[in-house]
N, C-alpha and C positions, 0 to 999 in steps of 0.2 A: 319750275319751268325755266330752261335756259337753254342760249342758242337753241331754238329754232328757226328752222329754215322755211322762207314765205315766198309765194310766187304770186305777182301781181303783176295780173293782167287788165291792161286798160289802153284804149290808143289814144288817151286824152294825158300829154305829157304833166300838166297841174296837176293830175289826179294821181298820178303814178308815184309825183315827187313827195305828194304830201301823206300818200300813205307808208310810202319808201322813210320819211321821217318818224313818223309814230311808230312805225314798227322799231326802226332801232331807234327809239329811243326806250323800246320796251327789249332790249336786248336781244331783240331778234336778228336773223340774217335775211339777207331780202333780194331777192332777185325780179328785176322787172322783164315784160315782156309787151311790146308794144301793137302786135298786132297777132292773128289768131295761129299763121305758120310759124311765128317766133316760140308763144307758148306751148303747140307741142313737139316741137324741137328741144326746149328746156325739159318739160316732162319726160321724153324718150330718154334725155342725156344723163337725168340726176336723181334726186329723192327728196319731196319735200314735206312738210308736215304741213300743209295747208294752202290751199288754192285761193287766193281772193279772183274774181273771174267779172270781169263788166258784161252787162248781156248785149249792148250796143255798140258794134264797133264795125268796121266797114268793110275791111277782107271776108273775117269770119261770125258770127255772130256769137254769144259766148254759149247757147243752148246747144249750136254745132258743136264746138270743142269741148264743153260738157259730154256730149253722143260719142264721142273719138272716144275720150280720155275711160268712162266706162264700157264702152264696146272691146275696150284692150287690156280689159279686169284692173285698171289703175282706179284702188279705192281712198286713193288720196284726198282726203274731205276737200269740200271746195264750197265757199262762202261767194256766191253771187250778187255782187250791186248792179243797182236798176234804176231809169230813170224813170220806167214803167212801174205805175203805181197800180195796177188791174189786179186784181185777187185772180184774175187767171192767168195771169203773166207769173206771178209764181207759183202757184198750183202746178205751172208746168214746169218752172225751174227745178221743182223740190220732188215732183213726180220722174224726171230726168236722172234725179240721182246725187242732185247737190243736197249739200247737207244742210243749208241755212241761205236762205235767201234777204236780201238788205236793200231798202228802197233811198233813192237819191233825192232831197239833203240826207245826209246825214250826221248824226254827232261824231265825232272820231273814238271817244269815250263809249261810246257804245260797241263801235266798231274794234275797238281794242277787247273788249269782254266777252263779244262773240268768238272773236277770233282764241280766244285766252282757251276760253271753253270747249270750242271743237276740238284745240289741239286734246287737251286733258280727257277728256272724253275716250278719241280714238287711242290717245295713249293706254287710258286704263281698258281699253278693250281690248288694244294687243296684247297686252302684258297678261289679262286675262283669259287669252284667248293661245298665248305661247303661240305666235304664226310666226316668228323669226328662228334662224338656228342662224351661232356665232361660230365659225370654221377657220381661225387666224384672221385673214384679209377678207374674205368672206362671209357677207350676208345671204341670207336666203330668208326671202320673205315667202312664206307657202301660202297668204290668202290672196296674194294678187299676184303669185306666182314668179315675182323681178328676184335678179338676184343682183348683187352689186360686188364687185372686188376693186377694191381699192375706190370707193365713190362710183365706180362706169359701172354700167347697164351691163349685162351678160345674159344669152339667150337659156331661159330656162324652159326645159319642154317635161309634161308628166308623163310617166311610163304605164299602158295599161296593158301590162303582160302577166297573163294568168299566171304564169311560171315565175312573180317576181321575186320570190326567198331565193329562186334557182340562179336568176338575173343578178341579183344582191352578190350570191355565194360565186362567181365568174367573171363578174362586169369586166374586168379585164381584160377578157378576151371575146368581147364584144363589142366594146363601144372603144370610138378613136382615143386614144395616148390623151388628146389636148381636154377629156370632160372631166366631169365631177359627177358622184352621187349620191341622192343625198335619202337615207329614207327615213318616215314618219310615218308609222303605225304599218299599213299595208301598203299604201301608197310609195312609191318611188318616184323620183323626178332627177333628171340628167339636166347637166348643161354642159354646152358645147363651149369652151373658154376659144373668143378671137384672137 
């Protein structure tokens, strides 16, 4: 594991700083966000291997941003701390869709190994799973459907055109000068490059 990229969310600046420490000091990259419109303004803009997510925070709460971030197929794991200690307070975090829920105190040592472990996990799942195609500057992530050129977001849309070998074999004189296509098995998906 190296350079990974961490997004920590919390509006308690102590908390932000100290996890923002341990992370690099695990050679991680780490980007903070301090309230719930800043984090998914970073989500829309970048790619990260793991969500750290506070559930208590006072714009938004972190179960909302939670609801946004998979309502937008973004299956970017995401480790939720909590100063709620309720077996249903995370029953709902984890039925929501985060991946690992963490109650407040906590050890940071703990918090370093959970974190260690989602990443490795989703990694060997992608990898497993081949959901990325590499195209020069281009990514294409096909299970949560982002595509990235050059690190930015680009709008990827999936094509459900019975005719799609036919689609495949002409795209060019279909779709605008400025897309891309990209296809996997039967499936097609365009994106429109801004």
């Amino acid at each position: 594991m190296a350079n990974e990229k961490i997004l920590v969310v919390d509006d308690e600046l102590p908390i932000r700083l100290a996890l923002k420490t341990a992370f690099l000091r695990e050679g991680m990259q780490v980007q903070e966000a301090s309230c719930g419109k800043e984090a998914l303004e970073a989500l829309k803009g970048d790619h990260y291997d793991l969500v750290v997510l506070d559930v208590m925070m006072e714009d938004m709460d972190g179960y909302t941003i939670l609801q946004k971030l998979r309502a937008a197929e973004d299956m970017t794991p995401v480790l939720m701390l909590s100063g709620k200690q309720e077996e249903m307070d995370q029953i709902l975090g984890l039925g929501m869709g985060a991946d690992d829920y963490l109650t407040k105190p906590f050890h940071l040592s703990v918090l370093i190994q959970k974190v260690k472990a989602l990443i490795r996990r989703n990694s060997i799942y992608s990898q497993n799973h081949k959901n990325q195609i590499m195209e020069g500057v281009f990514r294409f992530d096909l299970m949560s459907l982002r595509h990235l050129r050059e690190r930015k977001n680009c709008s990827l849309r999936q094509g459900s055109c019975p005719y799609s070998a036919f689609l495949w074999n002409i795209r060019e004189e279909y779709l605008p000068k400025s897309s891309y296509i990209i296809r996997s098995g039967m499936r097609i998906w365009w994106m429109i490059i801004l």
